[in-house]
N, C-alpha and C positions, 0 to 999 in steps of 0.2 A: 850721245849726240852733243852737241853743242848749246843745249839749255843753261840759261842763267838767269838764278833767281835775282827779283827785282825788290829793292828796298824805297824808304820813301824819304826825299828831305822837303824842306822848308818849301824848294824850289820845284817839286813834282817825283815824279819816277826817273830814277837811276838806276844801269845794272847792279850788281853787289861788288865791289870792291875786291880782285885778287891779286894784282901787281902794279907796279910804279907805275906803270903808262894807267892801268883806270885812274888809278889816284889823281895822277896828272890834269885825265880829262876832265875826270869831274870838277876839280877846282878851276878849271877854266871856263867850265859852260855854268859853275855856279856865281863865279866870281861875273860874266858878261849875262847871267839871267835876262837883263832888265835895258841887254844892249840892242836885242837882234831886229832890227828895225829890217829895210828898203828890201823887202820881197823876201825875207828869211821864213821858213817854218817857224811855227812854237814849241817848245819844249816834249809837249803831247805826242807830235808829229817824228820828230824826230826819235823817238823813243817803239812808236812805231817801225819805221822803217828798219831801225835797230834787231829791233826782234824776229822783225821776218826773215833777214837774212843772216843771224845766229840761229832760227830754229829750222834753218833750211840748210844750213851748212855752205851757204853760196860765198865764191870767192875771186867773182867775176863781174865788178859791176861797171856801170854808166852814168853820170849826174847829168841830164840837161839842161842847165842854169844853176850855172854856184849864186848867182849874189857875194854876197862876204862870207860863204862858206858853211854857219851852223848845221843846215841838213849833212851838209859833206862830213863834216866832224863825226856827226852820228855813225850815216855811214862806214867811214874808217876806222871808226872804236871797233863797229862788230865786226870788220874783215879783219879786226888785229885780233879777233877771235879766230877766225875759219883759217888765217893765215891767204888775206885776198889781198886785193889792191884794186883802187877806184880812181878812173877816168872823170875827170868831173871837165867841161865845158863853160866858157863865161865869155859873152861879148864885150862888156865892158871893162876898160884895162882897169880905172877904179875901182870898183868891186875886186876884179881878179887880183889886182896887187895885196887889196886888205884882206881877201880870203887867203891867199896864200901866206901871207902876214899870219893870221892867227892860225891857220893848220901850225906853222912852226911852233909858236906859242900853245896849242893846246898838245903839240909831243904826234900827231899822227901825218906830220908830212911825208914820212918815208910812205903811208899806205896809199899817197895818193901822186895822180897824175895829172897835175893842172894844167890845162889847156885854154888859151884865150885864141878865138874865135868866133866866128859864123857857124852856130850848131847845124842850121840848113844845110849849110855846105859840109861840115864836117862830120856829123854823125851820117849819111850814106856812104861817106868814104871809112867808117871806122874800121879796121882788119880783126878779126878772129871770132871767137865765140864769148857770148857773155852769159849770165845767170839771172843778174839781177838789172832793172834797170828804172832808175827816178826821173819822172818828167815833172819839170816846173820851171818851163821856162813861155814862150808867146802861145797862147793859151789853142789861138784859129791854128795854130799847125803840130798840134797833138797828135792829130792822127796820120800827120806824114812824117812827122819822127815814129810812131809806130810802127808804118808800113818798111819803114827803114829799118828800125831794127831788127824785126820779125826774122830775120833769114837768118840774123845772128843770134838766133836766142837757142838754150839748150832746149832740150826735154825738161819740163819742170821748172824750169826759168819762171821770173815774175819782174811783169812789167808795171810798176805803180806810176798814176799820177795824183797831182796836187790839185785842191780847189777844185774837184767834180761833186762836192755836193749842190753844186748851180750846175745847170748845162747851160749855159750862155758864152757867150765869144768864142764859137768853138766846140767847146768841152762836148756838148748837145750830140753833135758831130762823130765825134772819138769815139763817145761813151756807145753811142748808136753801132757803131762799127765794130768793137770789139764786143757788146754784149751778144752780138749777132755771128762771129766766130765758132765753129765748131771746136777750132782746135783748141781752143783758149775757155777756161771757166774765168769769169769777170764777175767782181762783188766791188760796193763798197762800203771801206770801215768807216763806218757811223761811228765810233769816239771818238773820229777827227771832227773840229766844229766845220774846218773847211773841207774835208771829203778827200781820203785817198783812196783812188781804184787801183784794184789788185787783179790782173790778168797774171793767170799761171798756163805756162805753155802746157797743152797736154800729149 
């Protein structure tokens, strides 16, 4: 499969080091550790999302809300594992200029597909089939980017979101709606301090 064992620096958990492009990323997300401010994941989180879709082998994913990028980085390290590529979404052209900015600089632009828009609008219109899919973007419409993606998710697929260890503005909502799915098993990891839910299609 696509496991990779995980080492530790100064800065937290990293995967292990086996070609230029890790090396790459890692001096990038070591060297901005201490940058990832206006809505970004923490290091924890991203390292997360990392693992589920290296240990699921998925190479089909979704971002809904880059910010300046860090989740997406992660992201696109593990699909330069599986050999994927990631759709990432951003309404703000600031953000999306500087995220796309540093995808170049940490070496994984080619894995991704930046898109600046209206995720409302544009995640019902997305075409094909996906695997994997990150929400963290306005928190009360979680569960209608949900309801959106759901037709497009494989068998096996996992839909995570961000910040459901509160149910409030929202999340309450979502979390209600997919814990209540049959088709879907829905947890969340508690190592995250802010809570990511993991719905896997069944």
């Amino acid at each position: 499969m696509f496991g990779v064992l995980t080492v530790f620096s100064a800065y937290g958990q990293y995967p292990e080091i086996e070609n230029t492009l890790d090396k790459k990323v890692k001096s990038f997300l070591e060297k901005n550790a201490s940058e990832w401010r206006d809505m970004n994941v923490p290091l924890t989180d991203g390292k997360i999302l990392y693992d589920i879709i290296v240990e699921n082998g998925y190479t089909s994913a979704v971002e809904i809300g880059t910010s300046t990028g860090h989740s997406a980085i992660w992201i696109a390290w593990a699909l330069s594992k599986t050999g994927g590529k990631l759709i990432t979404i951003e309404i703000d052209k600031t953000r999306y200029l500087q995220a796309k900015a540093n995808f170049r600089k940490a070496g994984v632009l080619k894995y991704i597909d930046v898109r600046l828009a209206d995720a409302h609008e544009l995640v019902p219109e997305l075409k094909g089939e996906f695997d994997f899919v990150f929400c963290d973007a306005d928190k009360y419409w979680y569960k209608n980017y949900f309801i959106a993606m759901d037709p497009k998710l494989k068998k096996g697929a996992c839909f995570t979101a961000h910040n459901t260890s509160t149910r409030l503005n929202g999340i309450g909502e979502f979390l209600r709606y997919v814990e209540n799915l049959e088709t879907y098993d829905t947890t969340i990891d508690q190592t995250s301090r802010a809570g990511i839910s993991k719905s896997f299609k069944k």
